[in-house]
C-alpha positions, 0 to 999 in steps of 0.5 A, spaced: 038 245 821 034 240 817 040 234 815 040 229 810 045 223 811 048 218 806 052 212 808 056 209 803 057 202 802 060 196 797 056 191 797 050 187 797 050 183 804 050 175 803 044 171 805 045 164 809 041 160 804 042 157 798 037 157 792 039 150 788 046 151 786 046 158 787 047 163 794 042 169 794 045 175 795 041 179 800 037 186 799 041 190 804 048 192 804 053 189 807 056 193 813 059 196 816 060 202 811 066 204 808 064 212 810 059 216 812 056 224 811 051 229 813 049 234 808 046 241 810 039 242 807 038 249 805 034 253 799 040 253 795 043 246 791 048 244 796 052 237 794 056 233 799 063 230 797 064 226 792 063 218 793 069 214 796 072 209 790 069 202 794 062 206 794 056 202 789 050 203 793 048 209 798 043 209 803 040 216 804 035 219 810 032 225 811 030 230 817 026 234 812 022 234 806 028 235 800 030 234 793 036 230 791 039 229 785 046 223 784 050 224 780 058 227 776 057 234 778 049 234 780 044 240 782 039 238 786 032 242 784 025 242 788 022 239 781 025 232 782 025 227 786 022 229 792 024 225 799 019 227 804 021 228 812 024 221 816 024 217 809 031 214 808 032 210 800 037 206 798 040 208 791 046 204 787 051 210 785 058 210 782 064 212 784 067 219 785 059 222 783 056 225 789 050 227 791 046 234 792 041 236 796 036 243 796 029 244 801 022 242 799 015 243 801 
């Protein structure tokens, strides 16, 4: 049974260093997630629950080639991008919105 993984976070991790008078922010978010899910990738669109509402970015892998689509109420179709098996992609998301997932070659 082929799986997509999404874990959820709300913020971007802090960097120790300092540029000038500015701290960086690091390009990774901060853990620990706030929550976590395991979405079941069939031939049809199939959307996981919705985002907690300390959700901003989520971090998203697969075991298997498979179309995504993020969004209020989104149908993921194998047209649009496209992650290929063992791929993992960060994504900023807004709160409540969810994400759907279908098979793909």
């Amino acid at each position: 049974m082929a799986t997509l993984y999404v874990e959820e976070y709300g913020n971007l991790g802090a960097a120790a260093t300092t540029i000038g008078p500015w701290m960086t922010s690091a390009q990774a978010p901060q853990e620990p997630s706030i929550t976590g899910q395991a979405i079941t990738i069939s031939a049809s669109s199939t959307a996981g629950a919705p985002f907690n509402a300390g959700t901003r970015m989520i971090r998203v892998n697969t075991d298997a080639t498979c179309s995504i689509m993020i969004g209020a109420n989104p149908t993921a179709v194998p047209s649009r991008k496209r992650m290929v098996a063992n791929q993992t992609e960060f994504f900023g998301v807004q709160p409540g919105h969810t994400i759907a997932v279908i098979t793909n070659v």
